[in-house]
N, CA, C and O atoms as a DFTB+ gen file, in Angstrom:
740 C
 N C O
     1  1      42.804     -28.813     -20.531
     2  2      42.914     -27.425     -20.883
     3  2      43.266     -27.260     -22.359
     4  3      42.632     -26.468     -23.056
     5  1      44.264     -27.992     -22.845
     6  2      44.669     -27.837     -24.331
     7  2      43.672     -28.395     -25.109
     8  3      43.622     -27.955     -26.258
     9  1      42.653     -29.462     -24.726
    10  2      41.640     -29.654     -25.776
    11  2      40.237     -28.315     -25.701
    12  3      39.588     -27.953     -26.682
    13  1      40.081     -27.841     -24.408
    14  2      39.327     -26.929     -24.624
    15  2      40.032     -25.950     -25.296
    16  3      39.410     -25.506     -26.261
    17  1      41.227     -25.418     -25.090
    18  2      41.369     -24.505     -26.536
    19  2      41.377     -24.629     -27.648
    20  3      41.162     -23.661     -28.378
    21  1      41.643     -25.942     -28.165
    22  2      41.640     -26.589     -29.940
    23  2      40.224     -26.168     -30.218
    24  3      40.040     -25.381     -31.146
    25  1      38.741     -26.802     -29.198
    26  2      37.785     -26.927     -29.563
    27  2      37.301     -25.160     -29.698
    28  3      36.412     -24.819     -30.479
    29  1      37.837     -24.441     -29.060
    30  2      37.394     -22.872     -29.033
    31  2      38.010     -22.541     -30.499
    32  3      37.139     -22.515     -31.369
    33  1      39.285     -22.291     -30.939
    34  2      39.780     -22.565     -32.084
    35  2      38.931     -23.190     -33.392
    36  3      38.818     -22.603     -34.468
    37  1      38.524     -24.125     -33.166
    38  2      38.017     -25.402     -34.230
    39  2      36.256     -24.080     -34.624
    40  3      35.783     -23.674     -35.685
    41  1      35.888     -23.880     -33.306
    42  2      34.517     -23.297     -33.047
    43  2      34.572     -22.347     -33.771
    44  3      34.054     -22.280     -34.886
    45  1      35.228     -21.473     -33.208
    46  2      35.968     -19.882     -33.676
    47  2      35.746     -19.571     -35.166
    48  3      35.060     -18.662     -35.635
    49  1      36.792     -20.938     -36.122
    50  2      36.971     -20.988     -37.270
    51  2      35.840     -21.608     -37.866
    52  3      35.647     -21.765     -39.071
    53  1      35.223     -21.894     -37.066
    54  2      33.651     -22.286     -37.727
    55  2      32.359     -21.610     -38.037
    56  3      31.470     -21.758     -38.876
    57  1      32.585     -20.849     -37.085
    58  2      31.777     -19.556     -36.782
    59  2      32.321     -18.664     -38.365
    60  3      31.695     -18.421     -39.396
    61  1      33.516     -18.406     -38.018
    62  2      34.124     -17.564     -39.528
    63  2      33.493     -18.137     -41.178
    64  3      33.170     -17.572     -42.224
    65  1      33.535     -19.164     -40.824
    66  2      33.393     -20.053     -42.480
    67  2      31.890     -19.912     -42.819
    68  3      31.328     -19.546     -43.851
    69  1      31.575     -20.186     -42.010
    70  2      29.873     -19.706     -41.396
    71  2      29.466     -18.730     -41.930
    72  3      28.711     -18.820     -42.898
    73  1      29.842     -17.627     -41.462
    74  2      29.511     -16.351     -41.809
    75  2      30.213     -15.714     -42.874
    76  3      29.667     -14.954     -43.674
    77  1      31.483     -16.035     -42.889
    78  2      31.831     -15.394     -44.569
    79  2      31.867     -16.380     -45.772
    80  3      32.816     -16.129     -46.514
    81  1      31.133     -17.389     -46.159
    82  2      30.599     -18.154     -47.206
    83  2      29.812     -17.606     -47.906
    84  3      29.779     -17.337     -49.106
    85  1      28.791     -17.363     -46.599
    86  2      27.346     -17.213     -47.811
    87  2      27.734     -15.444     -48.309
    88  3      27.814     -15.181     -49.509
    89  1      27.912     -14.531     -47.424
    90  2      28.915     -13.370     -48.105
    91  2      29.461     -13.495     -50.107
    92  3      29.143     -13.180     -51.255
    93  1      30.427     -14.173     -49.289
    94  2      31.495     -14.617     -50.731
    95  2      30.767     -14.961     -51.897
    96  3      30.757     -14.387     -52.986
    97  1      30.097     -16.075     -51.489
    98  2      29.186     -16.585     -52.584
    99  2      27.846     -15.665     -53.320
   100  3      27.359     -15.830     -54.439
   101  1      27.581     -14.966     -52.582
   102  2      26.609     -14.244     -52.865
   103  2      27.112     -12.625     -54.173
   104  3      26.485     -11.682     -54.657
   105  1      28.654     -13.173     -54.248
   106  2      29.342     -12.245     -55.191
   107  2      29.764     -12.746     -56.432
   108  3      30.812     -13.390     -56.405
   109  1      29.176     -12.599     -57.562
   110  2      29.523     -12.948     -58.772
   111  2      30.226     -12.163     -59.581
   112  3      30.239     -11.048     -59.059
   113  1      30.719     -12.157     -60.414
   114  2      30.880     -11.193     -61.523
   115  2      29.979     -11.629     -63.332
   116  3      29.842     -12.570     -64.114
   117  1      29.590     -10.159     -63.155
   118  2      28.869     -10.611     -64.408
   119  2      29.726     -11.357     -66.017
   120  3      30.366     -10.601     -66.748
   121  1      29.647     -12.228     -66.208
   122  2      29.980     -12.953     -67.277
   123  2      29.424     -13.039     -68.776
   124  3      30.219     -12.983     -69.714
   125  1      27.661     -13.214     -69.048
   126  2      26.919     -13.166     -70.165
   127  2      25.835     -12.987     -69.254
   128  3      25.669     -13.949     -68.504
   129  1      24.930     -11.883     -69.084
   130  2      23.609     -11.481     -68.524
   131  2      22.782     -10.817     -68.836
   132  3      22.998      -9.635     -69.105
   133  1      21.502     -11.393     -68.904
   134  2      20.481      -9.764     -69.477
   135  2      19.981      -9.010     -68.429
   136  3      20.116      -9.601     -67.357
   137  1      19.440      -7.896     -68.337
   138  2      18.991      -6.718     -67.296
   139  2      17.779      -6.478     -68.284
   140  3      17.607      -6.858     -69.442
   141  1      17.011      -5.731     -67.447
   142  2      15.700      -5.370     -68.048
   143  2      15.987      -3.764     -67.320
   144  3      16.853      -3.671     -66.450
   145  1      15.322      -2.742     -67.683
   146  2      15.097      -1.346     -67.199
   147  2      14.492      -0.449     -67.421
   148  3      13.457      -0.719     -68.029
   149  1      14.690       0.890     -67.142
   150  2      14.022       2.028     -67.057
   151  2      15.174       2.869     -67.440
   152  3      16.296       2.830     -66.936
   153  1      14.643       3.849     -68.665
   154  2      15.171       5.114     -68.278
   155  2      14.471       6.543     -68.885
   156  3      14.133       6.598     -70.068
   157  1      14.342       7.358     -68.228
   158  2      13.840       8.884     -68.303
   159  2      14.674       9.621     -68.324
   160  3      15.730       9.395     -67.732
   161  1      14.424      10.888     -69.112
   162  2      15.093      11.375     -69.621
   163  2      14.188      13.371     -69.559
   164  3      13.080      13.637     -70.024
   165  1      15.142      14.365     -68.854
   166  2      14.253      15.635     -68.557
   167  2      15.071      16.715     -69.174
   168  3      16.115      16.730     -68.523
   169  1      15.126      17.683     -70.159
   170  2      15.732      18.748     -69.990
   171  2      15.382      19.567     -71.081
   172  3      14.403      20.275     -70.847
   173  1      15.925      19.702     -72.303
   174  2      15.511      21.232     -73.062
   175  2      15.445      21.050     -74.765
   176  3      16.232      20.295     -75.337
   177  1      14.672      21.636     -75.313
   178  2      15.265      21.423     -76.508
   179  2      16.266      23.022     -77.334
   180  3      16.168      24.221     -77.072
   181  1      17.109      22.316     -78.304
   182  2      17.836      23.574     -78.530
   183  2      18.286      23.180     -80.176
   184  3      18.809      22.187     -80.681
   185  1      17.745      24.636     -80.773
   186  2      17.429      24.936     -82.341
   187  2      18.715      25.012     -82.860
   188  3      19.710      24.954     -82.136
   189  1      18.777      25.181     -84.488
   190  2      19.807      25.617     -84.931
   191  2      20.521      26.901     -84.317
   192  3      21.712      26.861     -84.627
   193  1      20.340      27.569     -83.864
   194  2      20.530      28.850     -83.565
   195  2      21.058      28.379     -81.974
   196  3      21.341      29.293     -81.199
   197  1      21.142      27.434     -81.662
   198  2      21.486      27.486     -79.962
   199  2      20.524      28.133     -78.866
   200  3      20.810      28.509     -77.729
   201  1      19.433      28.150     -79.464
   202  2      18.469      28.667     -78.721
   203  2      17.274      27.447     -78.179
   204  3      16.768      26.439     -78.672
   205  1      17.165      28.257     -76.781
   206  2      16.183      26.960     -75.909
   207  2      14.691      27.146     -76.634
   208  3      14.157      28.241     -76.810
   209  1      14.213      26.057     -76.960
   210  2      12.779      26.458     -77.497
   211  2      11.891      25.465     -76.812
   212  3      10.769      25.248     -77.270
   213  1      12.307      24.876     -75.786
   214  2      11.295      23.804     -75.181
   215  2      11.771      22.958     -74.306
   216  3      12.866      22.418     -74.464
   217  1      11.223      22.805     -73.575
   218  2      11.564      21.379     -72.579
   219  2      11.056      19.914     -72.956
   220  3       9.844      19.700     -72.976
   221  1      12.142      18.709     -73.313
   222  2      12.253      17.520     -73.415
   223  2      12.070      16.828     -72.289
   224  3      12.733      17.074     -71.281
   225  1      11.005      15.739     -72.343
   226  2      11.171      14.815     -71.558
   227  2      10.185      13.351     -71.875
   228  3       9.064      13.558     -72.340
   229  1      10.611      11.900     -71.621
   230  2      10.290      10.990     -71.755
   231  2      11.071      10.005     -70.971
   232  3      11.947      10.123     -70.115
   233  1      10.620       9.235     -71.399
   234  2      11.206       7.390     -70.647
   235  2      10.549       6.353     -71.325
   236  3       9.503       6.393     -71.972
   237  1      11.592       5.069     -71.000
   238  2      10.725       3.806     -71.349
   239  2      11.599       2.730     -70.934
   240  3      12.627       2.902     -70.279
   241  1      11.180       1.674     -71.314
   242  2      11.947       0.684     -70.774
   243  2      12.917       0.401     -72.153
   244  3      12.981       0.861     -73.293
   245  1      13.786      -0.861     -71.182
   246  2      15.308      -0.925     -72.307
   247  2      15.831      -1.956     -71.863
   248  3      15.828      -2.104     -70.641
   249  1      16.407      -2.925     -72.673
   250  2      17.524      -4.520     -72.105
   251  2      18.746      -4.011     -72.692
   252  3      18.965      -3.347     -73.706
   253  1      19.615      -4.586     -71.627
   254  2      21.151      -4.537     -71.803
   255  2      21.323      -5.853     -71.848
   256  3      20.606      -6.648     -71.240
   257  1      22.193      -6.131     -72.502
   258  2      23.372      -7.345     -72.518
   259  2      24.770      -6.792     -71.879
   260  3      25.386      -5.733     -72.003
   261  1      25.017      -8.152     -71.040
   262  2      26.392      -7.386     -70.603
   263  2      26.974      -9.014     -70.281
   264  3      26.667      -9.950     -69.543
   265  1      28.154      -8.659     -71.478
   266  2      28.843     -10.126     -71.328
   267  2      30.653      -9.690     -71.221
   268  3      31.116      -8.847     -71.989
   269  1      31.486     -10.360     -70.224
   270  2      32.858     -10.097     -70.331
   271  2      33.797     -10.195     -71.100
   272  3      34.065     -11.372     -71.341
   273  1      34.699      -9.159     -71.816
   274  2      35.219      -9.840     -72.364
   275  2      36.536      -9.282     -71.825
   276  3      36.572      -8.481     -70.891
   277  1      38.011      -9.913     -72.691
   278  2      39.216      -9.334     -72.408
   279  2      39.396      -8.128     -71.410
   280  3      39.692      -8.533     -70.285
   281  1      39.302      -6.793     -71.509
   282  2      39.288      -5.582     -71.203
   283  2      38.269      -5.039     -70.115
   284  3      38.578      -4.250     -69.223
   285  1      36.986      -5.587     -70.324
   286  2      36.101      -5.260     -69.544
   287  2      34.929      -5.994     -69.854
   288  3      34.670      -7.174     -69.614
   289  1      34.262      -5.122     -70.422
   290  2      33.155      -5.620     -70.861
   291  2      31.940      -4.791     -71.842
   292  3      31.691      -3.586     -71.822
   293  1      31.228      -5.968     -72.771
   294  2      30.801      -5.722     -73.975
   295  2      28.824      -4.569     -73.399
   296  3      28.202      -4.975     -72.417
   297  1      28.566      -3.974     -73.788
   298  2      27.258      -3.718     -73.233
   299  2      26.481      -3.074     -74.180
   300  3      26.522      -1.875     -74.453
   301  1      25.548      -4.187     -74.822
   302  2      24.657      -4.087     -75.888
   303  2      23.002      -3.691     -75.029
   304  3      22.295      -4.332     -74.252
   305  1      22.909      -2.464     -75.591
   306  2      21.394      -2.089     -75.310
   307  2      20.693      -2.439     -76.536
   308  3      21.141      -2.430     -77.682
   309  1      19.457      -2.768     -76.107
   310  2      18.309      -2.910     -77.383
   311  2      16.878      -2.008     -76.019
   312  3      16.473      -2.067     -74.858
   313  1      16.653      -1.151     -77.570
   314  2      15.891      -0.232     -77.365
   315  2      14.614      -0.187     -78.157
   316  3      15.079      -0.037     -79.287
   317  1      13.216      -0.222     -78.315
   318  2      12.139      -0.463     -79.015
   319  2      12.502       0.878     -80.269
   320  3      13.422       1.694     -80.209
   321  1      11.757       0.786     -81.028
   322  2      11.784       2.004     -82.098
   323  2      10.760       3.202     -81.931
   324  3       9.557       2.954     -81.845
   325  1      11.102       4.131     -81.898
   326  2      10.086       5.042     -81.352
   327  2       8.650       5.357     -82.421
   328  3       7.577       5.801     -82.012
   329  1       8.882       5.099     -83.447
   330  2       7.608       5.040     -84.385
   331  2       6.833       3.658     -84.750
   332  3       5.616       3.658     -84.940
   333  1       7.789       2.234     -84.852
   334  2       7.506       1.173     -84.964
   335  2       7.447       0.471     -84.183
   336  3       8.543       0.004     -83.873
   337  1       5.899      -0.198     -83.162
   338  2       6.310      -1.201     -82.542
   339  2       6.622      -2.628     -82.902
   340  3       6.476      -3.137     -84.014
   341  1       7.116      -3.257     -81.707
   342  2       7.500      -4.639     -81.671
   343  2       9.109      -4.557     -82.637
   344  3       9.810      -5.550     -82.830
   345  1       9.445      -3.131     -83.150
   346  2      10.656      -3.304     -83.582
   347  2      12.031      -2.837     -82.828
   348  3      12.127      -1.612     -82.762
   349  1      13.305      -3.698     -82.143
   350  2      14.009      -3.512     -81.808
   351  2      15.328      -3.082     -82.274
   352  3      15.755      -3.578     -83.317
   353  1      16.099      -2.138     -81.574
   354  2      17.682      -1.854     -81.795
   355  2      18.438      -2.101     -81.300
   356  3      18.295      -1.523     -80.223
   357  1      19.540      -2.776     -81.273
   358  2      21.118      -2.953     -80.619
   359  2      21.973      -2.124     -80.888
   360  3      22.060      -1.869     -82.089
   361  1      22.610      -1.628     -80.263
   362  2      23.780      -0.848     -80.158
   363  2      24.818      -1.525     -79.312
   364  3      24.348      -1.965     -78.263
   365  1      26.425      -1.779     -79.529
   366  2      27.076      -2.518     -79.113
   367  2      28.591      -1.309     -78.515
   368  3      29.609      -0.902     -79.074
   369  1      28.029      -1.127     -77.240
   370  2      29.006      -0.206     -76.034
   371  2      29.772      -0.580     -75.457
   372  3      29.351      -1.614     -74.940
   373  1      31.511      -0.249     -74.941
   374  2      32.146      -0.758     -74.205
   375  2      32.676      -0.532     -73.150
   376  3      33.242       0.548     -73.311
   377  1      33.003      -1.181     -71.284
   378  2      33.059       0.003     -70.447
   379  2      34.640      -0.907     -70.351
   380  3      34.659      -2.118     -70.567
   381  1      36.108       0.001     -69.945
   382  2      36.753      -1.254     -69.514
   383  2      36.685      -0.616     -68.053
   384  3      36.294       0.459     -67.598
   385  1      37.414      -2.120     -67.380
   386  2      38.026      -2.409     -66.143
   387  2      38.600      -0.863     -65.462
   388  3      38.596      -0.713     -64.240
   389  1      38.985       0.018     -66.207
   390  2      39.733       1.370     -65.982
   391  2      38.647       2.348     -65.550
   392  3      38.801       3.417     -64.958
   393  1      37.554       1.793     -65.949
   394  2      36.107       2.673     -65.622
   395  2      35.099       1.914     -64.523
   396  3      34.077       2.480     -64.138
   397  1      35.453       0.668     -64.083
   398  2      34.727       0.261     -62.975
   399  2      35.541       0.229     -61.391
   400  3      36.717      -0.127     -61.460
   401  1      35.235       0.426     -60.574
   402  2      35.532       1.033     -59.206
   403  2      35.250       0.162     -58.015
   404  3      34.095      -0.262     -58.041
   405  1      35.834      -0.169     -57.154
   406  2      34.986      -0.597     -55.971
   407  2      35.235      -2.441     -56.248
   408  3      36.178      -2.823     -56.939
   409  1      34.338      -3.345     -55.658
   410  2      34.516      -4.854     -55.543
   411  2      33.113      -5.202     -55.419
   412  3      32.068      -4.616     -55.137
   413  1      33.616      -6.809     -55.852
   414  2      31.908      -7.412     -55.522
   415  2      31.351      -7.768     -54.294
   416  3      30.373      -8.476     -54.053
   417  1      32.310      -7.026     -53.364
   418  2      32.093      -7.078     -51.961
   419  2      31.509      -6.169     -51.740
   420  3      30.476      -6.296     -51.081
   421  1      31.858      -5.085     -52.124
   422  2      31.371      -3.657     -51.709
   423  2      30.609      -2.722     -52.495
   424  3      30.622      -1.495     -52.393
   425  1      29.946      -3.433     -53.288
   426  2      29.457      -2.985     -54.655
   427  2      30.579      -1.918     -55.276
   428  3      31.580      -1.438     -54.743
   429  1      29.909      -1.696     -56.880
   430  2      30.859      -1.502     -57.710
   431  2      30.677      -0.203     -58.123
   432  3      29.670       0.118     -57.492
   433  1      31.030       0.825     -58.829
   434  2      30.660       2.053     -59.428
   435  2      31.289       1.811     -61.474
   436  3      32.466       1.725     -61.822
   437  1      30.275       1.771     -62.251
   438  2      30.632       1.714     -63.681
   439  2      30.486       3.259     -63.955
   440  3      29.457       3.876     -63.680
   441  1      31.471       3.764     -64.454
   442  2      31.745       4.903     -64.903
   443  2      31.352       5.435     -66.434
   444  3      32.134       6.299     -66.833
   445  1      30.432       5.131     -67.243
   446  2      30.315       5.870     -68.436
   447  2      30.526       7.195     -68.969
   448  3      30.584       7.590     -70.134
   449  1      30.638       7.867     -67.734
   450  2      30.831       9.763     -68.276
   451  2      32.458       9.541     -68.713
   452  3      32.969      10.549     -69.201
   453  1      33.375       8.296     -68.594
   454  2      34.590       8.417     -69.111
   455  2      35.062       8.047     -70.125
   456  3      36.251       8.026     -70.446
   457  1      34.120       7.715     -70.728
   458  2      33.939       7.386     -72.736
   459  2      33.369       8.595     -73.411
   460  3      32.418       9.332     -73.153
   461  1      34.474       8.543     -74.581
   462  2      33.512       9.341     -75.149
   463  2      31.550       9.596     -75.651
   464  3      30.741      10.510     -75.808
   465  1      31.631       8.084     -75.723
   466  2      30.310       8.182     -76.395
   467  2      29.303       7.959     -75.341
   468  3      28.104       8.211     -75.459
   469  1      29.965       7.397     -74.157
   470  2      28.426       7.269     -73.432
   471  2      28.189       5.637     -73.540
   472  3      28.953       4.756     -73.933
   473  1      26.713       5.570     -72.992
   474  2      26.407       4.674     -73.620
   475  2      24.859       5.290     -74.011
   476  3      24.031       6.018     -73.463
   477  1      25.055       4.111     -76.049
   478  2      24.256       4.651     -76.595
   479  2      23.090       3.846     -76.836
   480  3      22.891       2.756     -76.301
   481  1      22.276       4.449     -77.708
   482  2      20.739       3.623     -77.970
   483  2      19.959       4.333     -78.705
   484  3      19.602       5.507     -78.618
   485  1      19.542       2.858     -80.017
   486  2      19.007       3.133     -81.285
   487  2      17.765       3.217     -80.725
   488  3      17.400       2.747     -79.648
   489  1      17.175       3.809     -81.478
   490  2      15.620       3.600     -81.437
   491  2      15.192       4.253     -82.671
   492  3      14.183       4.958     -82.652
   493  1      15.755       4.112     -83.564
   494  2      15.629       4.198     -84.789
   495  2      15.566       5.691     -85.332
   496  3      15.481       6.567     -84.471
   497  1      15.595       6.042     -86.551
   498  2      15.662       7.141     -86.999
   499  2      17.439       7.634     -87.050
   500  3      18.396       6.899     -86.805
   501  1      17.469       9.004     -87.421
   502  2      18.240       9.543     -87.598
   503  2      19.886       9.211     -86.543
   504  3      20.877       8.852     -87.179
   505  1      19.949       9.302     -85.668
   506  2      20.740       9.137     -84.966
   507  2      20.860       8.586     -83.187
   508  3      19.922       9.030     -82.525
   509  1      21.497       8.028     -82.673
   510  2      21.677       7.270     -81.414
   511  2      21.099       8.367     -80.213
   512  3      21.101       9.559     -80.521
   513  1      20.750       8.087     -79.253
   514  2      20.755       8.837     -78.092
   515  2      21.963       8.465     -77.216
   516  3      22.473       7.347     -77.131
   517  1      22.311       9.512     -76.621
   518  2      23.650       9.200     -75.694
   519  2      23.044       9.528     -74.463
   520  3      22.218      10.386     -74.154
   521  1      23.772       8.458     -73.689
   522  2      23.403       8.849     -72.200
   523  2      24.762       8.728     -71.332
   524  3      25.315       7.649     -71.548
   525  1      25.456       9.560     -70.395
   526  2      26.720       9.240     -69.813
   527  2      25.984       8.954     -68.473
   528  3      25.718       9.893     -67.723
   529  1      25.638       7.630     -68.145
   530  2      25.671       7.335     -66.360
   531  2      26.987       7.072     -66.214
   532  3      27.920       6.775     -66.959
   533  1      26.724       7.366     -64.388
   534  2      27.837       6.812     -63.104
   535  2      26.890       5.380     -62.544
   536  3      26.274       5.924     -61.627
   537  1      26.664       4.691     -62.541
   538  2      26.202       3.469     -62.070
   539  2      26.716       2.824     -60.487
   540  3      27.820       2.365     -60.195
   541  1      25.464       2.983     -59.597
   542  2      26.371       1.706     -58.203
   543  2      25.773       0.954     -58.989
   544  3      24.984       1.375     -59.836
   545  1      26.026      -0.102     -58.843
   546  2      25.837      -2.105     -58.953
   547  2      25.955      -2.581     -57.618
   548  3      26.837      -2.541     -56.761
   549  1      24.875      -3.016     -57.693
   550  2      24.695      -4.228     -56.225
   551  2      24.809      -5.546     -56.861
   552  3      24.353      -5.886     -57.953
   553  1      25.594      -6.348     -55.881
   554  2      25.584      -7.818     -56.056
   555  2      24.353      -8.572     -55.074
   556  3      24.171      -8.049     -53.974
   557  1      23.654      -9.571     -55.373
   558  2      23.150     -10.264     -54.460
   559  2      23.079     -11.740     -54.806
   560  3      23.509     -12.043     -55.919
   561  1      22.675     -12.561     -54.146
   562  2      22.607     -13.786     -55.176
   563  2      22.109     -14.307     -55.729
   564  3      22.366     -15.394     -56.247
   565  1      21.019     -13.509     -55.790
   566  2      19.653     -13.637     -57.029
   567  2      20.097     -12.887     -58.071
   568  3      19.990     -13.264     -59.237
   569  1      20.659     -11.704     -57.699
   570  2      20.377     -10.825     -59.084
   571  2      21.975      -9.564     -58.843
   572  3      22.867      -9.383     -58.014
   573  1      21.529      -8.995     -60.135
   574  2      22.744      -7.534     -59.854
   575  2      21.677      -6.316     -60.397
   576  3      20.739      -6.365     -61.193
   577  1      22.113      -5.480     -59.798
   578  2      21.361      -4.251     -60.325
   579  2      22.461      -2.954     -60.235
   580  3      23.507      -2.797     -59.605
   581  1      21.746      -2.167     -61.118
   582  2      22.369      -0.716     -61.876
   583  2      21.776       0.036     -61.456
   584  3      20.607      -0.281     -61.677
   585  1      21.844       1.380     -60.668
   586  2      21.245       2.137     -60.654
   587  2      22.198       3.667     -60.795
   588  3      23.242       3.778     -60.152
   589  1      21.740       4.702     -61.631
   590  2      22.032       5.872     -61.757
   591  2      22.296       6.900     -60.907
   592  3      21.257       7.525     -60.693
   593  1      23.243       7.351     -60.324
   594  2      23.087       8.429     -59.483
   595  2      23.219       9.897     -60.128
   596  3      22.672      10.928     -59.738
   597  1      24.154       9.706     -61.298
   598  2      24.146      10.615     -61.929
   599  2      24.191      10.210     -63.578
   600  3      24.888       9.306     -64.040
   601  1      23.383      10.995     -64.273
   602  2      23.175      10.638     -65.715
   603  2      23.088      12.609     -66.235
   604  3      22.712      13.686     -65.774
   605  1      23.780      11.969     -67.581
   606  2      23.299      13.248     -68.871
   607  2      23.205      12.800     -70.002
   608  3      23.795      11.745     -70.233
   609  1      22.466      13.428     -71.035
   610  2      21.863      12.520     -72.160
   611  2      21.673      13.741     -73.623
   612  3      21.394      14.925     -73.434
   613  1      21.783      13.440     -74.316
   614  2      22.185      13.893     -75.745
   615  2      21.339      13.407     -76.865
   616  3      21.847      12.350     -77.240
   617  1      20.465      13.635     -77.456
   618  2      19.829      13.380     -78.594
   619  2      19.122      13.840     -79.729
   620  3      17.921      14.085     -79.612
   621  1      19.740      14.002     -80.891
   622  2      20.588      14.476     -82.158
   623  2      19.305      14.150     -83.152
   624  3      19.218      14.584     -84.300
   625  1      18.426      13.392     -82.568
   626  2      17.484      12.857     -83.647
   627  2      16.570      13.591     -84.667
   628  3      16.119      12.929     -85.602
   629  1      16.254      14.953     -84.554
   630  2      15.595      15.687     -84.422
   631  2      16.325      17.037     -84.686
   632  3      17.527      17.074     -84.423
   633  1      15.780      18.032     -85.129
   634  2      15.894      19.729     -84.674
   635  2      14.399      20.109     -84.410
   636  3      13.500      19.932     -85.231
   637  1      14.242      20.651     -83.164
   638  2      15.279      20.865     -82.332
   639  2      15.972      19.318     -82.086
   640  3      15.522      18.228     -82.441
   641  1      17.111      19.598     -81.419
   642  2      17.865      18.230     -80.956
   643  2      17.623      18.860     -78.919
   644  3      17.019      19.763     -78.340
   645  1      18.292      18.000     -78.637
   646  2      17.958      17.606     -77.117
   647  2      19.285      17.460     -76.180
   648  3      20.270      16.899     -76.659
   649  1      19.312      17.917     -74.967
   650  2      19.826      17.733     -73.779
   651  2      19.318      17.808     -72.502
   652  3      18.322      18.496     -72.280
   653  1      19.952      17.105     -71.516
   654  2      19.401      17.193     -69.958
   655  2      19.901      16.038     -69.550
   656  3      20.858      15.433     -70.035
   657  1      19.031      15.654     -68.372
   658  2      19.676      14.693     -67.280
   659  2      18.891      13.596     -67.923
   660  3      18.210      13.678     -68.946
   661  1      19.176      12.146     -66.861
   662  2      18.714      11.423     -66.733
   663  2      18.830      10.409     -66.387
   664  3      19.944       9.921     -66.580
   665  1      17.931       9.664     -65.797
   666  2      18.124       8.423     -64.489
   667  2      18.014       7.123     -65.574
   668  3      17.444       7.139     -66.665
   669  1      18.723       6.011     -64.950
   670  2      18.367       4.811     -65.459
   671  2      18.901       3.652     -64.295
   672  3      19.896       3.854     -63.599
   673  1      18.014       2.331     -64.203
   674  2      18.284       1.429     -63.990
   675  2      18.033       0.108     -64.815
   676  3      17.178       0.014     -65.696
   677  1      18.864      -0.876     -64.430
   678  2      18.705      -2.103     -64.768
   679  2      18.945      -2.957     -63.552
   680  3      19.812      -2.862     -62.683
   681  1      18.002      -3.777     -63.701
   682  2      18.242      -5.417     -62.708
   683  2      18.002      -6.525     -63.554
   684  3      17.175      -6.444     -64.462
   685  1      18.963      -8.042     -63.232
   686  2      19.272      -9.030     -63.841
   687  2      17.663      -9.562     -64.293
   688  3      16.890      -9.988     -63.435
   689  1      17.266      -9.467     -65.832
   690  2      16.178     -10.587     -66.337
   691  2      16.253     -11.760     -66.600
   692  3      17.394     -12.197     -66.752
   693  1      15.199     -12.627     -66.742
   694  2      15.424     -14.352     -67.214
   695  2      15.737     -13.992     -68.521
   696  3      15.344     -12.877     -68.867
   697  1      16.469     -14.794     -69.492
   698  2      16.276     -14.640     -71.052
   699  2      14.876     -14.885     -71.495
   700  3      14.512     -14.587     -72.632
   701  1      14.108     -15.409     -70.637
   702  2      12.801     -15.104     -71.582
   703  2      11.735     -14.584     -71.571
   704  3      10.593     -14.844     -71.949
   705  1      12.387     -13.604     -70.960
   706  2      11.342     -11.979     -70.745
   707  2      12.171     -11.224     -71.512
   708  3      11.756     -10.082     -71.708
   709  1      13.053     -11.461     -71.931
   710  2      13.873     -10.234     -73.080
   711  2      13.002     -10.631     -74.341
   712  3      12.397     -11.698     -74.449
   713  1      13.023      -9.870     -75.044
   714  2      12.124      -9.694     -76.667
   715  2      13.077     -10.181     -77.515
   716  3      14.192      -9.789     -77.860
   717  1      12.112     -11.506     -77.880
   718  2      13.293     -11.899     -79.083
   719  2      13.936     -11.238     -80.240
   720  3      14.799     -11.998     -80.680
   721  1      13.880     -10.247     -80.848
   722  2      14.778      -9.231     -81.140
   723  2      15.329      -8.900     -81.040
   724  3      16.202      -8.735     -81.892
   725  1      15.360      -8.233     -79.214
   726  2      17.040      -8.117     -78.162
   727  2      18.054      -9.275     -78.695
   728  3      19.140      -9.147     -79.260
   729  1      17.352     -10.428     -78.333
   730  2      18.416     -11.487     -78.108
   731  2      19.359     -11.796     -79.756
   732  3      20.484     -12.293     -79.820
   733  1      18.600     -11.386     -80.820
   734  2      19.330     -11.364     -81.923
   735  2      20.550     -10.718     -81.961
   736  3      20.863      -9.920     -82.845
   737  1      21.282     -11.052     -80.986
   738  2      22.641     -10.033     -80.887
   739  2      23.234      -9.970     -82.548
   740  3      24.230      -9.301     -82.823
């Protein structure tokens, strides 16, 4: 009788290790990673005068860098140039620990609407575009991904200049599908 309970025990705890390993493991935290993405962008344009004179809208793709440091973490977008191709921009953004939510168990929520600036992105000319996402992050063990549930976006480049919403994601790229330009951190 006492060895059939050790072995139910022994089983039990085997069954557990079993099933919450590949779990566990399948949770990283991002350390030094590139993402590849999307983002669009919909809403109005508005003159010196504060007046609506048009509706804005576009998208394109975009790489983040996102490497840890002390506080949180570092998050460099490179963005193509909107008049020049094959030419890239970095902009170097920071989210801390005080702005991410949740576990790598349960996916995560990155908070950008709690910075001032957003996070931003050159694309050359006159001034940055701002975008404030709320981000879930999924962990898996291939990859992590970003996706937007809520975004607003700001861009100064221009008069008229620009506001409205806008969506973005990123999921984990190889480094050598990023544009060597990006990688010129």
């Amino acid at each position: 009788m006492k060895a059939l309970r050790i072995s139910t025990i022994i089983l039990g705890l085997a069954i557990i290790v079993f099933m919450i390993a590949p779990i566990a493991s399948a949770q990283t935290p991002i350390t030094d990673e590139w993402f590849k993405g999307r983002v669009t962008i919909k809403g109005f344009e508005i003159d010196d005068g504060g007046n609506i004179v048009g509706r804005a809208s576009g998208g394109g793709t975009v790489y983040a860098h996102i490497a840890a440091d002390v506080e949180g973490y570092t998050v460099t977008t490179c963005a193509e140039d909107f008049d020049a191709d094959d030419t890239w921009h970095t902009v170097s953004n920071t989210i801390s620990t005080a702005q991410i939510y949740g576990s790598l168990a349960s996916g995560e929520i990155w908070d950008f609407f709690y910075g001032a600036n957003g996070l931003q992105f050159d694309v050359g000319g006159i001034d940055n575009i701002y975008l404030w996402p709320m981000f879930q992050v999924k962990y898996t063990p291939k990859s992590v991904s970003f996706k937007s549930f809520t975004c607003g976006f700001y861009n100064e480049q221009d008069i008229p200049w620009q506001l409205g919403a806008c969506t973005m994601s990123l999921k984990s790229v190889a480094i050598e599908k990023v544009p060597m330009r990006c990688q010129d951190l």
